[in-house]
C-alpha positions in Angstrom: 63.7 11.3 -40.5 59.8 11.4 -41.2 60.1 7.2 -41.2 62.1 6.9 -38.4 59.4 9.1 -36.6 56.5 7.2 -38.0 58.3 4.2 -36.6 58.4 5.1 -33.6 54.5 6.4 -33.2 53.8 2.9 -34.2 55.6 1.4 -31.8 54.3 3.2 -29.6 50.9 2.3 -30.4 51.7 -1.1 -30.3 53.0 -0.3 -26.7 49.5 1.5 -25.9 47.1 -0.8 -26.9 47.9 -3.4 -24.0 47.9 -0.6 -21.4 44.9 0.6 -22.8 43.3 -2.8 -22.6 44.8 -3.5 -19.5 43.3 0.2 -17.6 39.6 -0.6 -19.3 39.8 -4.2 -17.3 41.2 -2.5 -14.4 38.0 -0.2 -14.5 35.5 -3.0 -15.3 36.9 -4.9 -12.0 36.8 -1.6 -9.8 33.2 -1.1 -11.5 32.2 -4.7 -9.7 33.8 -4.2 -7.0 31.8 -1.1 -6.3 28.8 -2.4 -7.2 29.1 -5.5 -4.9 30.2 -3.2 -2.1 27.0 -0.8 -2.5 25.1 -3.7 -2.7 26.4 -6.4 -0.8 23.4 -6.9 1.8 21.2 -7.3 -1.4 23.4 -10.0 -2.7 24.0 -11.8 0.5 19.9 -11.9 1.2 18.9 -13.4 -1.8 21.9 -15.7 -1.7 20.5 -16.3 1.8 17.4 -17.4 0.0 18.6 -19.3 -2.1 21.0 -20.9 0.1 17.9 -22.0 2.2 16.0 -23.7 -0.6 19.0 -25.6 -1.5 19.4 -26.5 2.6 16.2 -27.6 3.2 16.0 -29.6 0.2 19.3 -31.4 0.9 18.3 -32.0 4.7 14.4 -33.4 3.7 16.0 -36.2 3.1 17.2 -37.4 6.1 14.1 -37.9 8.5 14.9 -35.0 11.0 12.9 -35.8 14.7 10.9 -32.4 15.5 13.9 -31.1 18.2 16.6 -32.0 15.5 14.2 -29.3 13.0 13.9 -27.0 16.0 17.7 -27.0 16.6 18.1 -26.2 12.4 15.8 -23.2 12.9 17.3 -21.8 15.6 19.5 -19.7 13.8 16.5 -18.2 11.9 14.5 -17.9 15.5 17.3 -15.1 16.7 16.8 -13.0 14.0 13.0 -13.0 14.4 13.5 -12.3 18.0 16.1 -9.5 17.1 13.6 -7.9 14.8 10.9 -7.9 16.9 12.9 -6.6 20.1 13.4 -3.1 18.2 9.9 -2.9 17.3 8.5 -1.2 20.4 11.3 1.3 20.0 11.6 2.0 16.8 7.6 2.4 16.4 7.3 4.5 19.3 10.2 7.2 19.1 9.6 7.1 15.2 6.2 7.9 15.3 6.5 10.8 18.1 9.5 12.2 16.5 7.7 12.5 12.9 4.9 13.7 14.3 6.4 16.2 16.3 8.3 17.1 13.1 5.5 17.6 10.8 3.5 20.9 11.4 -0.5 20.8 12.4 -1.4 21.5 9.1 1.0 19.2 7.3 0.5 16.4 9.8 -3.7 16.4 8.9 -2.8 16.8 5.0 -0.2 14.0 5.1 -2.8 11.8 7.1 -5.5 12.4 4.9 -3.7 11.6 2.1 -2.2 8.1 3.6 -5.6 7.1 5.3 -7.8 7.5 1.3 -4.6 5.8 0.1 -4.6 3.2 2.6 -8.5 2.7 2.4 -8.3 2.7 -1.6 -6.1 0.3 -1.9 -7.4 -2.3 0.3 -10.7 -2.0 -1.2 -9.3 -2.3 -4.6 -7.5 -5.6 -3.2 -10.6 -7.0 -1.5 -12.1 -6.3 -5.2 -9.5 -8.2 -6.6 -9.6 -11.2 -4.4 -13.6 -11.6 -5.0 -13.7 -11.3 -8.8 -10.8 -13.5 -8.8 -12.5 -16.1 -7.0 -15.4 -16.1 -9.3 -13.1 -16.4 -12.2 -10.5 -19.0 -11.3 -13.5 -21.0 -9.2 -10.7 -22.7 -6.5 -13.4 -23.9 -4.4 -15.0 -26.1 -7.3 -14.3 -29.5 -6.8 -12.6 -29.5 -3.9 -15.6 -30.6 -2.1 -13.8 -34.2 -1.0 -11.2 -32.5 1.0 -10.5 -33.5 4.4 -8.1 -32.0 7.0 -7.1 -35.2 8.7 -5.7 -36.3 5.6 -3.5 -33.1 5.4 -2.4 -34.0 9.0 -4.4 -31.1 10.6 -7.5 -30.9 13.1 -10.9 -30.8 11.6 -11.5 -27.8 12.8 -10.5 -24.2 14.2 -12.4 -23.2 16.9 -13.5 -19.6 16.5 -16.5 -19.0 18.6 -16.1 -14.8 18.8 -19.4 -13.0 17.6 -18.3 -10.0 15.0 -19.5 -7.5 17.0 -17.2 -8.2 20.1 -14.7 -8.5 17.7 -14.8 -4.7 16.1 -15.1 -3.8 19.8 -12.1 -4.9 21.0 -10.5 -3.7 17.6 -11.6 0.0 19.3 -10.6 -1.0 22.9 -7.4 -1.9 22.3 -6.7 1.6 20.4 -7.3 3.1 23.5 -5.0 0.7 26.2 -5.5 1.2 30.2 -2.1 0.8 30.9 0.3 1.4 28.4 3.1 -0.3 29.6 1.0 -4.1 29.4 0.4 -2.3 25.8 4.1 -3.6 25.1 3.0 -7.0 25.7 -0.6 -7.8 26.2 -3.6 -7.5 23.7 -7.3 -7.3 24.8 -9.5 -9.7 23.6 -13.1 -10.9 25.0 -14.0 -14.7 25.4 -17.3 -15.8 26.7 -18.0 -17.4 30.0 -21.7 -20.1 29.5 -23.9 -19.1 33.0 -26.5 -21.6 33.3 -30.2 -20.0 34.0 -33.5 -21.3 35.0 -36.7 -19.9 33.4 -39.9 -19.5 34.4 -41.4 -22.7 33.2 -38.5 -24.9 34.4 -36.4 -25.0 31.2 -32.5 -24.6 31.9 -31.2 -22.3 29.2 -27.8 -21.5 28.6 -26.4 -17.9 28.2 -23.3 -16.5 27.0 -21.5 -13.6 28.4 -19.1 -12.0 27.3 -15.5 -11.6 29.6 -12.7 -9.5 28.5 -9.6 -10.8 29.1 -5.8 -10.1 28.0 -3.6 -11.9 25.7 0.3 -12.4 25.2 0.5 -9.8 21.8 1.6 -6.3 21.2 -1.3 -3.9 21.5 0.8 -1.7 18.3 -2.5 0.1 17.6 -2.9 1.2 20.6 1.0 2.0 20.9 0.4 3.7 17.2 -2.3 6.0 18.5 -0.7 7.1 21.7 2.7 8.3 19.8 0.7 10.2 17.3 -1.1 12.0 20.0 2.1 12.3 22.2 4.0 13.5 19.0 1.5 16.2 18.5 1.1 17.6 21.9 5.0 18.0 22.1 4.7 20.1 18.7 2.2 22.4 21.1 4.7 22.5 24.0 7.1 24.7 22.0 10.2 25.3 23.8 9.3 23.2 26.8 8.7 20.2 24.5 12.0 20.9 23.0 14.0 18.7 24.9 11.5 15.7 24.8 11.4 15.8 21.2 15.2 15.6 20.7 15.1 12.7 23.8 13.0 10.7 20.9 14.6 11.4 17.8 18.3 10.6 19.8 16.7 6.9 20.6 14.9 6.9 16.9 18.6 7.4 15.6 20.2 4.9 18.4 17.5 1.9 17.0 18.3 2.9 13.6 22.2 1.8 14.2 21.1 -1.3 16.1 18.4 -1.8 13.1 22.1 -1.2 10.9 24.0 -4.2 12.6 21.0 -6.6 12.8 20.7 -6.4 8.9 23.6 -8.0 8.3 22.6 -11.6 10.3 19.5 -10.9 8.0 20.6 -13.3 4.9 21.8 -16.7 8.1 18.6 -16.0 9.7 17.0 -15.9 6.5 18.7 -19.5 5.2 18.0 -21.2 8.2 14.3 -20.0 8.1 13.5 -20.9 4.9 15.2 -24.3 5.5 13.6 -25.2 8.3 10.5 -24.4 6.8 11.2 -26.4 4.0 12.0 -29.5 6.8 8.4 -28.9 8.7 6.6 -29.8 5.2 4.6 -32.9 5.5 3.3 -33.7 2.1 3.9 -30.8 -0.4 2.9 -33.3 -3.4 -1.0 -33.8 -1.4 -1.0 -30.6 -0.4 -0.4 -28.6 -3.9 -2.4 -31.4 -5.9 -5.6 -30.8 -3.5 -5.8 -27.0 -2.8 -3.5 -25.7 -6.0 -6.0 -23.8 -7.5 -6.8 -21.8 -4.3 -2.9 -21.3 -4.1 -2.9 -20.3 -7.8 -5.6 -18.1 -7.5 -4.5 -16.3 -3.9 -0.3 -16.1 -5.5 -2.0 -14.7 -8.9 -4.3 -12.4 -6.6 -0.6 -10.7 -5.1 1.1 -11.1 -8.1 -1.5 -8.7 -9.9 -1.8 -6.7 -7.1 1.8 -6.0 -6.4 2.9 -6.3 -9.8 0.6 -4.0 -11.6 -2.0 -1.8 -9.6 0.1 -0.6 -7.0 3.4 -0.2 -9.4 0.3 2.1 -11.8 -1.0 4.1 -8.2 2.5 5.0 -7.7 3.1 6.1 -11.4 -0.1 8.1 -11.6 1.0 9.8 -8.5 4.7 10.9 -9.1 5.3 10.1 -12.5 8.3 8.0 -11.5 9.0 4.7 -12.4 7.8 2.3 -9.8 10.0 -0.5 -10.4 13.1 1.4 -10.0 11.7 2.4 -6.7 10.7 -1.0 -5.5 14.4 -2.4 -6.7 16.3 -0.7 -3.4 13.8 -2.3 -1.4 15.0 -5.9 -2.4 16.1 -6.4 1.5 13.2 -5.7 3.1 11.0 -7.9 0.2 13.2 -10.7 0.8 13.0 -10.1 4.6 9.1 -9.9 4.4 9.4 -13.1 2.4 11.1 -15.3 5.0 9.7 -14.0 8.0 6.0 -13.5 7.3 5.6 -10.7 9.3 5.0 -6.8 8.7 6.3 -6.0 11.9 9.8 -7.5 11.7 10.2 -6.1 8.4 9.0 -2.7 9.7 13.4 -2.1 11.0 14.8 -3.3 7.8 12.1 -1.1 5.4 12.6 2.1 7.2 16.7 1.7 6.8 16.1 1.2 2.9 13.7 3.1 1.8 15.6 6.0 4.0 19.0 5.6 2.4 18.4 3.4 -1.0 15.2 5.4 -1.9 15.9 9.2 -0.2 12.3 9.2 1.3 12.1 12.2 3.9 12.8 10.7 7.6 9.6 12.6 8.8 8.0 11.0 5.9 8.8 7.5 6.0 8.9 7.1 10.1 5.5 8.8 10.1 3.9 6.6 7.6 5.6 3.3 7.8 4.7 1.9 11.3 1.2 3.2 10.7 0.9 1.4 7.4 2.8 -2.1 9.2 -0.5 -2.2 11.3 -3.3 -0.8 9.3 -2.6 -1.3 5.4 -3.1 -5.1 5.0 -3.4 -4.9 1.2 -2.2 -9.2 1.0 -4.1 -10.3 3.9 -7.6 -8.7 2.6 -6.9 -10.5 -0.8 -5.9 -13.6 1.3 -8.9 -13.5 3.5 -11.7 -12.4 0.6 -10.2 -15.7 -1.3 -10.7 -18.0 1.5 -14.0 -16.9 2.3 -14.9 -17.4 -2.2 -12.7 -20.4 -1.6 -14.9 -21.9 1.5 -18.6 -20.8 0.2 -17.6 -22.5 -3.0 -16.5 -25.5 -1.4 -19.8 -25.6 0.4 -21.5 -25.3 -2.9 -22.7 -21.6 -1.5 -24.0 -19.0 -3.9 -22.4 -15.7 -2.6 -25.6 -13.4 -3.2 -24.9 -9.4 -4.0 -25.3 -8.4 0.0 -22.9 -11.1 0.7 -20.0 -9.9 -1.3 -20.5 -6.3 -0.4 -20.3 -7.7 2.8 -17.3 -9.5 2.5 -15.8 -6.5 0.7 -16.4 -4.1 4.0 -15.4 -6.8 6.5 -12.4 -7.8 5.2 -11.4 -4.0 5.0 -12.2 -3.2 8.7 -10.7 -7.0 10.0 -7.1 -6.1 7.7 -6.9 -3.5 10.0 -7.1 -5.6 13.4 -4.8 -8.3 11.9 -1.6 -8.9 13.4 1.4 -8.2 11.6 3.1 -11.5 12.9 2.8 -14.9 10.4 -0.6 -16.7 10.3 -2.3 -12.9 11.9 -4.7 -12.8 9.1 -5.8 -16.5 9.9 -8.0 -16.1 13.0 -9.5 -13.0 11.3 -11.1 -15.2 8.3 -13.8 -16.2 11.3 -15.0 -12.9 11.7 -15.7 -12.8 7.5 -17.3 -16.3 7.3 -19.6 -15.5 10.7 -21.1 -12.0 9.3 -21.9 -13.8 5.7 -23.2 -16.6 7.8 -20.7 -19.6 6.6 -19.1 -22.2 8.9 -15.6 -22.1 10.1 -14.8 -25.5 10.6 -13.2 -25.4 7.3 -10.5 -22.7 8.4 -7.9 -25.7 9.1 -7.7 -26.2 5.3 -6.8 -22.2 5.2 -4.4 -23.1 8.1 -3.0 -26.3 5.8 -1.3 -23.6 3.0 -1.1 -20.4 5.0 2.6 -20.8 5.1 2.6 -20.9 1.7 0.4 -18.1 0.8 1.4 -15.8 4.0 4.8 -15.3 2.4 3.4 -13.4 -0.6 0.6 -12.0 1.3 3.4 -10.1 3.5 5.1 -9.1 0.0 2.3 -7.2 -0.6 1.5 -5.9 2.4 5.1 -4.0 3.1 5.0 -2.9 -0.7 2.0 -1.6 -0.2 3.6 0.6 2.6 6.5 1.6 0.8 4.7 2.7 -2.5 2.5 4.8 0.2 5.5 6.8 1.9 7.0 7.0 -1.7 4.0 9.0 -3.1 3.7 10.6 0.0 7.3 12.4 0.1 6.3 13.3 -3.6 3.7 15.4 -2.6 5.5 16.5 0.3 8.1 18.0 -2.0 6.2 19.2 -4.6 4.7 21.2 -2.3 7.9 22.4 -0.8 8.8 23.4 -4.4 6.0 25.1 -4.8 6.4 27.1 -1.4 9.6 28.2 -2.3 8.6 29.2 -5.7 5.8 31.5 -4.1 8.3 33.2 -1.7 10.6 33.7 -4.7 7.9 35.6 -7.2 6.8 37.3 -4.0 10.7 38.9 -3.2 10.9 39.8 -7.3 7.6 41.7 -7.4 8.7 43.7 -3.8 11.6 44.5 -5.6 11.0 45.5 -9.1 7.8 47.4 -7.1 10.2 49.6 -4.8 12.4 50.5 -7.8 9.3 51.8 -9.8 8.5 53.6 -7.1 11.4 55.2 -6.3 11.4 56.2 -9.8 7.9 57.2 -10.8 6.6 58.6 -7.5 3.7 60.7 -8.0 5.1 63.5 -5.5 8.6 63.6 -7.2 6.7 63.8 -11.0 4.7 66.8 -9.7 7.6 67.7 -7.7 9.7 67.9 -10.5 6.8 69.2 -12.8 6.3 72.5 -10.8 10.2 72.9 -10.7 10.2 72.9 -14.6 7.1 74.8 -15.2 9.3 77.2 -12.5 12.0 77.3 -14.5 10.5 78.0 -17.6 8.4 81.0 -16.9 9.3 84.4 -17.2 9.2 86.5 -14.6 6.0 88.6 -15.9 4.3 85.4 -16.1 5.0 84.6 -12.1 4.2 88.2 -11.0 0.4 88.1 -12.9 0.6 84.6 -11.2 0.9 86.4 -7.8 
C-alpha cells in the first residue's frame, strides 16, 4: 500500500512539474504584456526615434529636391502644429486654475521657492558654460572658418541695442491687447532720420519704432493668468463659477493633450528624418566646429546628468533618475521638436500621471518654467559667446564674464521656447561685451544640432522644479496635519484631567470629608 501511494505522489509530480513550468511562462508573458501596455507610448516614441534615424539615413541617399523633403516632413509639421494649437489653452486655464487653487500664502511661498530655484540654476548653467569654454578652448583654431563654405550667409544681421532689448522684454509682460497677445510679440526696430547740423554736416540718427511681430507674447499671457488666477481666489463665491469654467477647459485640453500623444512617435519619425535629409555636409560641418559641439553637448550632459539630478536629491531625498525615467515622452518629444512650448502638453500629462506631481503644483509651475527657466539655452548662449571671443583671438577680461554671466540670465528669460529662440538672443550677449555678431551664422550652422539637447535640458530643468516643489508642498501638508493631530490629543487628555482634578471638586470633596469626619462637639465650637 505505502509503494503503491508513493507511486502515485510521484506521478503526480511528474504531472506537476510541466504545469508548473507552463503557469510561471504564462505569468512571465502576462508580466510583458503589462509592461508593454503601461508603457506603450514610451516604446512607440523612442521606436519613433529610432525609426527616423534609420529613415533619414536610408532616404539621404537619393538626392531629394527641397519640396520632395518638405513633402517627407509633413507628417512631422502636423504634430508641431497640433502641439502648439493647445498651447494658448492649456497655459492660460492651467495657470489661472492653479493659481486660483493655491492659497495667498502658499501661492507667494511656492513662487519664491520656484523663482531662487529658477534663478539658481541658470546661473549655475551660465557658470558652467563659461568655465567650460575656458577648459575645452572650442574657439582655438577655428580662426579659418568661413560661413559660405558651410552654405550659410556671412552674416546675421542683429542691429538691436541691449537696452531696447530688456525693454521690450518688460513691455511685452504687460500686452495692450491681450487677444493680439495670442499671436503677436512686441519688438522695436529703428527707423535712420537724416539731420542737418549747424555747420552743414548731415548726420544720421537712429530712432527707435516699436512695432509687432508674428510670435506668442506667453510672458505676457503667463503674467495676466497669474494675476487673473489670484483675483478669482479674492472673489470668493462670486469667482466660484469662473474658477470651475477654467479648470473644466484645463481638463477638456488635457484629453485633447491625451489623443495627440499618441501621433507623437510618426510626427516624431518624420521629424527626425527630415531633418536628417536637410543636412548639407555633416562630415564639414562636425570636422570644423566639433569641439564647440563637444564642449556645448558635454555642457548639457553635465548639467542634466549630474547637477540638476544632485539639486533634486538634496531637496527630497528621492532618487532623481527614477523620477526623470516617466518622463522619457516628453524628453524624447523635447528632442525632436526643439521647442519648450510644444513639449509643455506632453510634460504636464507625464509628470501628472507617471510621476503623481500635485495638478496645482505642476500646472502652476510648468508653463511658467517653459518661458522663463532656460537652463540649456544660457549654457548654449555663454558657449557661443567663449566660442566667438575665442575665435577672434579676444581675451574675455573679469567684467566681461560677469557680464556675460548676468546677460545670458536675464536674455534666457526673453528667449522663445520655439527651435533656434535662443539664437537671435546671442546678439544681445556679444553687443554688451562689445564683440561682433557677424559671426552668429556659424552659431546658426550647428544650432540644429545643439538646440535638441539644449531643449533636453531646458524641460528637465522644469520638471526636476515642480518635482521638488510638490515635495515641499507635502511635507508641509504632513506637517500641518501632524500639528492639528498633537493639538486634538493635548485638548483631550487636558479635559479629562480636568474633569478629574478640578480644584473646586478637590476642595469640594475635601470639606465633605473633613465634614464627615468631625464630631459633632468639634462643629458646634466651630460654630
Amino acid at each position: 500500500m505505502e509503494a503503491a501511494a508513493d507511486e502515485e505522489k510521484a506521478g503526480n509530480g511528474h504531472a506537476e512539474g510541466p504545469a508548473a513550468a507552463e503557469r510561471s511562462g504564462g505569468g512571465r508573458l502576462r508580466g510583458c504584456r503589462g509592461f508593454l501596455r503601461r508603457n506603450a507610448l514610451v516604446v512607440l516614441t523612442v521606436s519613433g526615434v529610432v525609426a527616423g534615424v534609420a529613415l533619414g539615413a536610408a532616404v539621404r541617399g537619393a538626392q531629394l529636391s527641397p519640396a520632395q523633403v518638405a513633402y517627407l516632413a509633413f507628417p512631422g509639421e502636423l504634430l508641431l502644429r497640433m502641439l502648439r494649437m493647445v498651447i494658448l489653452p492649456l497655459v492660460v486655464c492651467s495657470l489661472v486654475s492653479g493659481a486660483a487653487s493655491l492659497d495667498t500664502r502658499s501661492l507667494g511661498r511656492l513662487g519664491g521657492i520656484a523663482l531662487a530655484y529658477f534663478l539658481g540654476t541658470t546661473l549655475l548653467a551660465s557658470g558652467l558654460a563659461i568655465a567650460l569654454g575656458f577648459i575645452v578652448r572650442p574657439g582655438a583654431g577655428a580662426s579659418a572658418l568661413n560661413a559660405p563654405g558651410l552654405g550659410l550667409p556671412s552674416a546675421v544681421h542683429t542691429s538691436k541695442e541691449t537696452v531696447d532689448s530688456f525693454l521690450d522684454l518688460v513691455r511685452n509682460l504687460f500686452p495692450a491687447n491681450l487677444v493680439a497677445a495670442a499671436f503677436q510679440t512686441y519688438a522695436t526696430e529703428y527707423k535712420m532720420l537724416l539731420r542737418n547740423t549747424t555747420s552743414g554736416n548731415v548726420t544720421w540718427e537712429k530712432i527707435p519704432v516699436g512695432t509687432e511681430i508674428e510670435g506668442m507674447n506667453i510672458l505676457g499671457l503667463v503674467l495676466f493668468a497669474l494675476v487673473l488666477g489670484v483675483a478669482l481666489k479674492k472673489l470668493d463665491q462670486e469667482g466660484e463659477d469662473l474658477i470651475r469654467f477654467f479648470n473644466s477647459f484645463n481638463e477638456a485640453t488635457m484629453v485633447l493633450v491625451s489623443w495627440i500623444m499618441w501621433y507623437v512617435p510618426i510626427g516624431i519619425m518624420f521629424l527626425v528624418g527630415s531633418k536628417i535629409v536637410e543636412m548639407e555636409d555633416i562630415v564639414l560641418l562636425v570636422t570644423s566646429l566639433g569641439k564647440y559641439i563637444f564642449a556645448s553637448i558635454l555642457g548639457h550632459f553635465i548639467h542634466g546628468g549630474i547637477i540638476l539630478p544632485l539639486i533634486y536629491f538634496a531637496s527630497t531625498r528621492q532618487n532623481p533618475y527614477r523620477f526623470l525615467l516617466g518622463l522619457i515622452t516628453p524628453l524624447a518629444t523635447a528632442f525632436a521638436t526643439c521647442s519648450s512650448s510644444a513639449t509643455l502638453p506632453s510634460m504636464i500629462k507625464c509628470i501628472e500621471e507617471n510621476n503623481g506631481v500635485d495638478k496645482r503644483i505642476s500646472r502652476f509651475i510648468l508653463p511658467i518654467g517653459a518661458t522663463v527657466n532656460m537652463d540649456g539655452a544660457a549654457i548654449f548662449q555663454c558657449m557661443a559667446a567663449v566660442f566667438i571671443a575665442q575665435l577672434n583671438n579676444v581675451d574675455l577680461n573679469p567684467g566681461q564674464i560677469f557680464t556675460i554671466l548676468v546677460t545670458a540670465t536675464a536674455s534666457s528669460v526673453g528667449a522663445a521656447g520655439v527651435p533656434a529662440g535662443g539664437v537671435l538672443t546671442i546678439a544681445i550677449i556679444l553687443e554688451a561685451i562689445g564683440l561682433p555678431t557677424n559671426d552668429l551664422s556659424l552659431i546658426l550652422a550647428v544650432d540644429w544640432i545643439v538646440d535638441r539637447t539644449t531643449t533636453v535640458v531646458n524641460v528637465e530643468g522644469d520638471a526636476l522644479g515642480a518635482g521638488i516643489l510638490n515635495y515641499l508642498n507635502e511635507k508641509e501638508q504632513k506637517e500641518k496635519e501632524q500639528e492639528l493631530k498633537e493639538v486634538n490629543v493635548e485638548a483631550v487628555a487636558n479635559s479629562k484631567s480636568e474633569g478629574e482634578t478640578s480644584p473646586l471638586v478637590t476642595h469640594k470633596n475635601q470639606v465633605s470629608n473633613t465634614s464627615s469626619t468631625a464630631d459633632p462637639e468639634s462643629k458646634e465650637s466651630v460654630l
